[in-house]
PDB file of the backbone (N, CA, C, O) and the ligand in Angstrom, with CONECT records:
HET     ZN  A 101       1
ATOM      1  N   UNK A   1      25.340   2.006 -24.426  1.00  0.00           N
ATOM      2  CA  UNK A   1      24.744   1.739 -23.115  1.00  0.00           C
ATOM      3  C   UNK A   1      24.621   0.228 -22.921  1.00  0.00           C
ATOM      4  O   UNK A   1      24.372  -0.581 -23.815  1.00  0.00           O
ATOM      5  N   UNK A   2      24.815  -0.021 -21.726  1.00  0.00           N
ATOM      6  CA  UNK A   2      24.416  -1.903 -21.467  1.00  0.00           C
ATOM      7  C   UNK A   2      23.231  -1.971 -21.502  1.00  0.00           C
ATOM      8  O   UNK A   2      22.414  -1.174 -21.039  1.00  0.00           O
ATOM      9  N   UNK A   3      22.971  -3.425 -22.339  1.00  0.00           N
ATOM     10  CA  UNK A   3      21.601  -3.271 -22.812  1.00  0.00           C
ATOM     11  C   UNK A   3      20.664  -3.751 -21.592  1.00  0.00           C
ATOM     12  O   UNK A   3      19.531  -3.312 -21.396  1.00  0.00           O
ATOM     13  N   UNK A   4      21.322  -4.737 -20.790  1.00  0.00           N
ATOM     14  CA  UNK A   4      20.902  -5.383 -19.782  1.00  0.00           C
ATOM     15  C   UNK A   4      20.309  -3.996 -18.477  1.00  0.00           C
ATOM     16  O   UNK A   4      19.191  -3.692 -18.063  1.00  0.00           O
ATOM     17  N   UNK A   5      21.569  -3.516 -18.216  1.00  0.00           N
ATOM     18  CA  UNK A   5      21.013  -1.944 -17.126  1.00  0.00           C
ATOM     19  C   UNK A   5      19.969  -1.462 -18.275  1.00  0.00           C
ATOM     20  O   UNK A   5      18.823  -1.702 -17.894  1.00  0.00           O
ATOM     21  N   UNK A   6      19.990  -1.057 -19.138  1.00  0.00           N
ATOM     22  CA  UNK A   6      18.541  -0.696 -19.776  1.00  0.00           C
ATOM     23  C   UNK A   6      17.619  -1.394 -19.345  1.00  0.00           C
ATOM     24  O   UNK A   6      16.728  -0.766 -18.774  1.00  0.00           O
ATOM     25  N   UNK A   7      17.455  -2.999 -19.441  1.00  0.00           N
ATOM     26  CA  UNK A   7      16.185  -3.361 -19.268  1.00  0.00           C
ATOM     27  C   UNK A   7      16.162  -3.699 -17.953  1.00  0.00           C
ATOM     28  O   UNK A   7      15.660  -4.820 -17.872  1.00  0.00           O
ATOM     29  N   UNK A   8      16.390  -3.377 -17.132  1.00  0.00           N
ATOM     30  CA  UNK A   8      16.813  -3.389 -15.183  1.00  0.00           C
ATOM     31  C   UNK A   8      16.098  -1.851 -14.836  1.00  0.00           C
ATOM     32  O   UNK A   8      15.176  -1.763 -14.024  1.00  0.00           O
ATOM     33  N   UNK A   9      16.479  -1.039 -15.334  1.00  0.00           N
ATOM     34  CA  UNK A   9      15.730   0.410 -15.529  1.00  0.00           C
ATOM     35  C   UNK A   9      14.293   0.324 -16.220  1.00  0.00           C
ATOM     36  O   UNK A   9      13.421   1.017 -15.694  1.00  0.00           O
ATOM     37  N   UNK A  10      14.026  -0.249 -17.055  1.00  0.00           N
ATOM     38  CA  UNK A  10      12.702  -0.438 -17.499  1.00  0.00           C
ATOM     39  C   UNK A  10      11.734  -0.777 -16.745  1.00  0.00           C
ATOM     40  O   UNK A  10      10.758  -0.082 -16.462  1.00  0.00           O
ATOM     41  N   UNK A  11      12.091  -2.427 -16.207  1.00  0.00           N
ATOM     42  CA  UNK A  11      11.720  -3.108 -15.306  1.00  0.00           C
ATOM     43  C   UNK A  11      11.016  -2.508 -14.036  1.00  0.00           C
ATOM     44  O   UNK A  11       9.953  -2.706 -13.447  1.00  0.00           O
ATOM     45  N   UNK A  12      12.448  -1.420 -13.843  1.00  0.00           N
ATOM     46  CA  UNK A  12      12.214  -0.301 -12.516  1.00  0.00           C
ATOM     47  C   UNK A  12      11.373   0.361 -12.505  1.00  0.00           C
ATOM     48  O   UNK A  12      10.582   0.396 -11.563  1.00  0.00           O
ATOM     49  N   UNK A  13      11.247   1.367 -13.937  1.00  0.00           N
ATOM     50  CA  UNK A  13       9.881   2.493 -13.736  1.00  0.00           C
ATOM     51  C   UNK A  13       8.690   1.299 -14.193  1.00  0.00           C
ATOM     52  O   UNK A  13       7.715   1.732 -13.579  1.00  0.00           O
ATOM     53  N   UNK A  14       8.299   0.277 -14.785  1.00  0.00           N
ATOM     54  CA  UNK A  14       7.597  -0.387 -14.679  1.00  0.00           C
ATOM     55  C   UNK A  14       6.752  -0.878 -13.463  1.00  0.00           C
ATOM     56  O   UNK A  14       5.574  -0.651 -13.186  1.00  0.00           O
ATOM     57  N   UNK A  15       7.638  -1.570 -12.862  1.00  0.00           N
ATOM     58  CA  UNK A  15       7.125  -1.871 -11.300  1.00  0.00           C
ATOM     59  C   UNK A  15       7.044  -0.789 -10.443  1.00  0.00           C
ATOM     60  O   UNK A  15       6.447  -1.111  -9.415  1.00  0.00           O
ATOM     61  N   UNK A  16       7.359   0.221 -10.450  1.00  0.00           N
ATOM     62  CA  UNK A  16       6.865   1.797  -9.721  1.00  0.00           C
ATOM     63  C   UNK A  16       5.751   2.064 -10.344  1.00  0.00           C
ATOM     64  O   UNK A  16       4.793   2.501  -9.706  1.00  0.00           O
ATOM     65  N   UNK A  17       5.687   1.866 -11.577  1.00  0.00           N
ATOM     66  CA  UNK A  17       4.246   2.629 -12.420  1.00  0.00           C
ATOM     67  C   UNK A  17       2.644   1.903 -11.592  1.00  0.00           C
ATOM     68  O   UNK A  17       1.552   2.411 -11.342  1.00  0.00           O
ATOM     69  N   UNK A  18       3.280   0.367 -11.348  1.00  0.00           N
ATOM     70  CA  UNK A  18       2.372  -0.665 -10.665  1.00  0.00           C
ATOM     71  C   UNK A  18       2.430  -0.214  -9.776  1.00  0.00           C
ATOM     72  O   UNK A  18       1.576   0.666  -9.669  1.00  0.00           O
ATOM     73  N   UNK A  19       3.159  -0.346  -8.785  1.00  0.00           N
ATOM     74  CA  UNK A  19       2.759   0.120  -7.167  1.00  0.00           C
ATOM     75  C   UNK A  19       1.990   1.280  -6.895  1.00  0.00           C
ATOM     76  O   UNK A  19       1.251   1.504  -5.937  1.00  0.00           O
ATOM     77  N   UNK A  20       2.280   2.016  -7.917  1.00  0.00           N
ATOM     78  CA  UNK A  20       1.419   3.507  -7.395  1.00  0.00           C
ATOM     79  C   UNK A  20       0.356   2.823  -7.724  1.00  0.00           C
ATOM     80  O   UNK A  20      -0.315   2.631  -6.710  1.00  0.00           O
ATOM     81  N   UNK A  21      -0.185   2.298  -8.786  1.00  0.00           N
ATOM     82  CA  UNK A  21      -1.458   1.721  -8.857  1.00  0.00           C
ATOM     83  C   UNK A  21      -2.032   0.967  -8.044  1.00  0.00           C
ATOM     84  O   UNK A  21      -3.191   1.161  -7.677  1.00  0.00           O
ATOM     85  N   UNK A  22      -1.284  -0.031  -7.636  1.00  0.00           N
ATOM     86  CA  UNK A  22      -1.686  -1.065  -6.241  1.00  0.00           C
ATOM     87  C   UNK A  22      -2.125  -0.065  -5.461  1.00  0.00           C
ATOM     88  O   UNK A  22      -3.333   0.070  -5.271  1.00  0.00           O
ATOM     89  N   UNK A  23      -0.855   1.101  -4.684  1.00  0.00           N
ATOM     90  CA  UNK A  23      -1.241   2.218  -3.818  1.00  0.00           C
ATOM     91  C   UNK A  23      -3.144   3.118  -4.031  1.00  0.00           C
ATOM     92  O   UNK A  23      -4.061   3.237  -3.218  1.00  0.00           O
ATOM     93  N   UNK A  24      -3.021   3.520  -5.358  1.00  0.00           N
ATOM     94  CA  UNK A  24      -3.844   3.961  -5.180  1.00  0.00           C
ATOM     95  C   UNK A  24      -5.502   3.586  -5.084  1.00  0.00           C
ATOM     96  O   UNK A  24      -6.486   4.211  -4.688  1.00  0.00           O
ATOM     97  N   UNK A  25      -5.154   1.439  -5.992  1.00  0.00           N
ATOM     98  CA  UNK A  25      -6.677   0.858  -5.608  1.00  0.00           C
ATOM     99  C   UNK A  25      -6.655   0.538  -3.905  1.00  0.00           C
ATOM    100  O   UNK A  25      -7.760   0.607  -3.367  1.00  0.00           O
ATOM    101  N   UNK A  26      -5.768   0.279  -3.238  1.00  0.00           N
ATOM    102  CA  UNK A  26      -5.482   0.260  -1.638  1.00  0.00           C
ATOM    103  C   UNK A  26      -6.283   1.559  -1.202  1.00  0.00           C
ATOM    104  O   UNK A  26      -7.415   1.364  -0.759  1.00  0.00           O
ATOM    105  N   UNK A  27      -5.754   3.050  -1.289  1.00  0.00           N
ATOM    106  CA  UNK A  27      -6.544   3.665  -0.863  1.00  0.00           C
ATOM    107  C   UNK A  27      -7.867   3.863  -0.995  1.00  0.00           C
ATOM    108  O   UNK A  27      -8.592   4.181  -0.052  1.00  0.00           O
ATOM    109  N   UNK A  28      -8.172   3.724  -1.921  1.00  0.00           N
ATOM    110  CA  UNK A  28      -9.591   4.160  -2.781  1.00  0.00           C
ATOM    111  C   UNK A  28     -10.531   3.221  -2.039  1.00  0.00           C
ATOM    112  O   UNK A  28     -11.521   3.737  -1.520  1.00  0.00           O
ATOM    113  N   UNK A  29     -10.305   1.586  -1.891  1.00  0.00           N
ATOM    114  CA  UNK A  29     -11.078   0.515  -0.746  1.00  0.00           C
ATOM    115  C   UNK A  29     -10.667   1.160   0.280  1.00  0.00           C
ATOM    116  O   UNK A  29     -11.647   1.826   0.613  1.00  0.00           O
ATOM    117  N   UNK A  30      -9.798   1.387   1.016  1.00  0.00           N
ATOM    118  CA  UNK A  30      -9.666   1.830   2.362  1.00  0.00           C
ATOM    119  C   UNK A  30     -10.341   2.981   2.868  1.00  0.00           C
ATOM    120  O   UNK A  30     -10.558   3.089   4.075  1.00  0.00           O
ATOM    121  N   UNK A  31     -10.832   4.201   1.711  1.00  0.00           N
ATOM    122  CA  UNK A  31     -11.660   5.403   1.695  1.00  0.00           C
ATOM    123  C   UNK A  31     -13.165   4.947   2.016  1.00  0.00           C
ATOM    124  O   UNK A  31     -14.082   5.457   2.659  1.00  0.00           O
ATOM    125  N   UNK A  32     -13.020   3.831   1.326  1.00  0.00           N
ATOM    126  CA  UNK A  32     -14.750   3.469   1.029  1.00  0.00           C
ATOM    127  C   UNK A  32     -15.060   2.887   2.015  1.00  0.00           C
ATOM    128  O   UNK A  32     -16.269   3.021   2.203  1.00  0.00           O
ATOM    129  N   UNK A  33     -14.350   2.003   3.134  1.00  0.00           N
ATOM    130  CA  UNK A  33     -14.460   0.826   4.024  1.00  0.00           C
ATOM    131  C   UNK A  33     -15.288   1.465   5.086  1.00  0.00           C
ATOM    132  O   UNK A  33     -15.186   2.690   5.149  1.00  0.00           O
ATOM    133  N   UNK A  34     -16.092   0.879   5.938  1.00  0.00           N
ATOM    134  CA  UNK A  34     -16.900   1.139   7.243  1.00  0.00           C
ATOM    135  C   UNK A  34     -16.116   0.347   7.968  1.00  0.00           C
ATOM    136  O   UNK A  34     -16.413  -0.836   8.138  1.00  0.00           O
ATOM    137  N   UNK A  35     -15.281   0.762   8.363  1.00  0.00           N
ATOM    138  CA  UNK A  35     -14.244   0.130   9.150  1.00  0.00           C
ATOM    139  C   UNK A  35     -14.667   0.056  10.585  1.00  0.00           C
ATOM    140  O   UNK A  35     -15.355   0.748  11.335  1.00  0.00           O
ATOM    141  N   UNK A  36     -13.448  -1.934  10.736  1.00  0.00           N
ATOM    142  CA  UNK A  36     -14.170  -2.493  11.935  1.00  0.00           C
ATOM    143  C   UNK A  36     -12.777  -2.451  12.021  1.00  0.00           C
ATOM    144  O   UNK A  36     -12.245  -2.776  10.959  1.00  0.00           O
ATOM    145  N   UNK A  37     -11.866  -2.112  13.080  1.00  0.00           N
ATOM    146  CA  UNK A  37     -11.046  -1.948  13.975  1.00  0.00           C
ATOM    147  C   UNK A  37     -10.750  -3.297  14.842  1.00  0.00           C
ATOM    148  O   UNK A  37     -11.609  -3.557  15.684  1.00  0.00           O
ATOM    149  N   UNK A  38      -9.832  -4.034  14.758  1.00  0.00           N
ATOM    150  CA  UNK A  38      -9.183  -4.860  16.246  1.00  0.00           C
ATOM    151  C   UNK A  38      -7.773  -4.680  16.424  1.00  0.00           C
ATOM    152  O   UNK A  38      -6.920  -4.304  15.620  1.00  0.00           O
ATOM    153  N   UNK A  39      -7.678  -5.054  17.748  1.00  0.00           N
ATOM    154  CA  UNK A  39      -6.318  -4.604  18.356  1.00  0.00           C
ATOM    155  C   UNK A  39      -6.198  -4.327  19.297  1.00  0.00           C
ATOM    156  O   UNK A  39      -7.031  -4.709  20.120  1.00  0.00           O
ATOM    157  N   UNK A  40      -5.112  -3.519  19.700  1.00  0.00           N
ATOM    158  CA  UNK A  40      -5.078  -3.208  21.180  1.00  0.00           C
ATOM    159  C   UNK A  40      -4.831  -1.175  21.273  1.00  0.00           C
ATOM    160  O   UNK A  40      -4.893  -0.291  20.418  1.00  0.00           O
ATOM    161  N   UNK A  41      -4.577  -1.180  22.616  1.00  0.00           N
ATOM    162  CA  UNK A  41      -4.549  -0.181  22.451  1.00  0.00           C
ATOM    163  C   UNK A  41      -3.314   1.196  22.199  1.00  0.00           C
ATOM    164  O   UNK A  41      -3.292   2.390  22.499  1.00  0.00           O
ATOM    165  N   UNK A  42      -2.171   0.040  21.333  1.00  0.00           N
ATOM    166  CA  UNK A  42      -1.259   0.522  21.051  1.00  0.00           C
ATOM    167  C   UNK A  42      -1.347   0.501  19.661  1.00  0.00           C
ATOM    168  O   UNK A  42      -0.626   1.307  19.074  1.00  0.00           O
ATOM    169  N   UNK A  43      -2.130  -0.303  18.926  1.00  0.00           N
ATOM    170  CA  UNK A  43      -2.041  -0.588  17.463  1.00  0.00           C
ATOM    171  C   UNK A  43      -3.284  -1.315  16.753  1.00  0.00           C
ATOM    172  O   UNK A  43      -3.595  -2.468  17.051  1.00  0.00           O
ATOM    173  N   UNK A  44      -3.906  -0.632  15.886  1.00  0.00           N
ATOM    174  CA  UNK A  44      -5.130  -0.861  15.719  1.00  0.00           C
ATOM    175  C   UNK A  44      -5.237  -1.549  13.933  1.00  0.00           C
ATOM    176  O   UNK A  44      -4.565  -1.081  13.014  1.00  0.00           O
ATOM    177  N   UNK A  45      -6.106  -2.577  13.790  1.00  0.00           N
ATOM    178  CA  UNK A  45      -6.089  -2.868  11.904  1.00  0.00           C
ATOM    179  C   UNK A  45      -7.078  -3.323  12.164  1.00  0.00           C
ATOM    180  O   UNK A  45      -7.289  -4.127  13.072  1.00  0.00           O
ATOM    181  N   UNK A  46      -8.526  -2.485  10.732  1.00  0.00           N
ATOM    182  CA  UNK A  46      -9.437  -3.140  10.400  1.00  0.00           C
ATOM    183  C   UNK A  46      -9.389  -4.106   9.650  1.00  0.00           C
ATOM    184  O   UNK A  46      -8.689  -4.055   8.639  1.00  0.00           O
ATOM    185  N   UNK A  47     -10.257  -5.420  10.027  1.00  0.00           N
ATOM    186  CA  UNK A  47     -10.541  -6.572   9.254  1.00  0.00           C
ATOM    187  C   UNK A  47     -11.007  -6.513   8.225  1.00  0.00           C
ATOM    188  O   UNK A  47     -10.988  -7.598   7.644  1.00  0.00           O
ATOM    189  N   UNK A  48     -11.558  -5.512   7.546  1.00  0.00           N
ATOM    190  CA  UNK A  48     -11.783  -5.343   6.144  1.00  0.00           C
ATOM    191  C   UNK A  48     -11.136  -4.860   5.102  1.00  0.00           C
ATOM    192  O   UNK A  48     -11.572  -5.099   3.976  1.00  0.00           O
ATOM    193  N   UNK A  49     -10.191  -4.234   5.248  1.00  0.00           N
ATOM    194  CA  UNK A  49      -9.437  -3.408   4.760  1.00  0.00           C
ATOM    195  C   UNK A  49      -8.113  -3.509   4.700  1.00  0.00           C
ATOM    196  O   UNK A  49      -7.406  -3.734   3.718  1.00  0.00           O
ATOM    197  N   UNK A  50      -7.822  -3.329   5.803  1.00  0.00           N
ATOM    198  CA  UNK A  50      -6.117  -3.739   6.495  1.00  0.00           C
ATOM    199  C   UNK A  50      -5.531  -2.347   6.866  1.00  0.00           C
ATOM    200  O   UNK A  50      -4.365  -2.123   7.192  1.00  0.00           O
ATOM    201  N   UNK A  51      -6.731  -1.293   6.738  1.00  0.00           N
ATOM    202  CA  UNK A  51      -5.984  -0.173   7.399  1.00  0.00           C
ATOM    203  C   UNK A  51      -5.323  -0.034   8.880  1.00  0.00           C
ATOM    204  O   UNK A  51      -5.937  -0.308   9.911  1.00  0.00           O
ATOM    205  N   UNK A  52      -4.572   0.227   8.853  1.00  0.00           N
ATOM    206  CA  UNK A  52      -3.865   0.627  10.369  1.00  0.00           C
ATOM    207  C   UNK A  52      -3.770   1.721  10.800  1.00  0.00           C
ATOM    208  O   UNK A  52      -3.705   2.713  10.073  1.00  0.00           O
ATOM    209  N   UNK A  53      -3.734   1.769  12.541  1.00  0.00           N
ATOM    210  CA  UNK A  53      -3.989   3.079  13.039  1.00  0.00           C
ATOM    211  C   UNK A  53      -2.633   2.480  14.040  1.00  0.00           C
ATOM    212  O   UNK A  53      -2.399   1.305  14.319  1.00  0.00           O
ATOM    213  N   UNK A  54      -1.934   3.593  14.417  1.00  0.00           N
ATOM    214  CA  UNK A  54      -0.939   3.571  15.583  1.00  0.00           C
ATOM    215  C   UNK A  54      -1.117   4.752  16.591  1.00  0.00           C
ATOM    216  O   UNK A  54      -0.966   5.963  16.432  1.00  0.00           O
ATOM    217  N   UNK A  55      -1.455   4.079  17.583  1.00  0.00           N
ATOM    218  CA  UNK A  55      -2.150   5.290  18.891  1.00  0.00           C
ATOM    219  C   UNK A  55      -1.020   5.805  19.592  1.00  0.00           C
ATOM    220  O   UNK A  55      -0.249   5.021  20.144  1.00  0.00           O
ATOM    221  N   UNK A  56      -0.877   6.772  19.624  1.00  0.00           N
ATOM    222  CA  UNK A  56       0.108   7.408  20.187  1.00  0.00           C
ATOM    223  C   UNK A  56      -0.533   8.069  21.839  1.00  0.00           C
ATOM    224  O   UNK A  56      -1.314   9.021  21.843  1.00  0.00           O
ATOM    225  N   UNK A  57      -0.168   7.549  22.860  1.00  0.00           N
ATOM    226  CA  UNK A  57      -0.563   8.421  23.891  1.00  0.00           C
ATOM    227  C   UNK A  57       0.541   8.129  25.055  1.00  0.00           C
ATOM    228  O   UNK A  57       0.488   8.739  26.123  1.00  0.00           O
TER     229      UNK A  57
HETATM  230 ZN    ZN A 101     -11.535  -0.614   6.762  1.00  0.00          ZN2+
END
């Protein structure tokens, strides 16, 4: 096997293993937040958080 694509694949599920983690401390603050909302009324992000809402009407 190339040793190099081995460690390119490593690298890979490595930095996936992180993001889900990033992902899931992101949600976990975003669960907890008393969210303050600005924007308009097409597209909404709280200042505490950075959650976003997209209004559909
Ligand atoms: Zn929030």
């Amino acid at each position: 096997m190339n040793r190099a694509a081995a460690e390119i694949q490593e690298e890979i599920a490595r930095t996936k293993k992180h993001l889900d983690l990033l992902e899931v401390a992101l949600h976990r603050l975003q669960n907890e937040c008393n969210h303050t909302f600005e924007g308009n009324e097409y597209y909404q992000i709280c200042v505490k958080c950075r959650l976003t809402k997209v209004l559909y009407y």
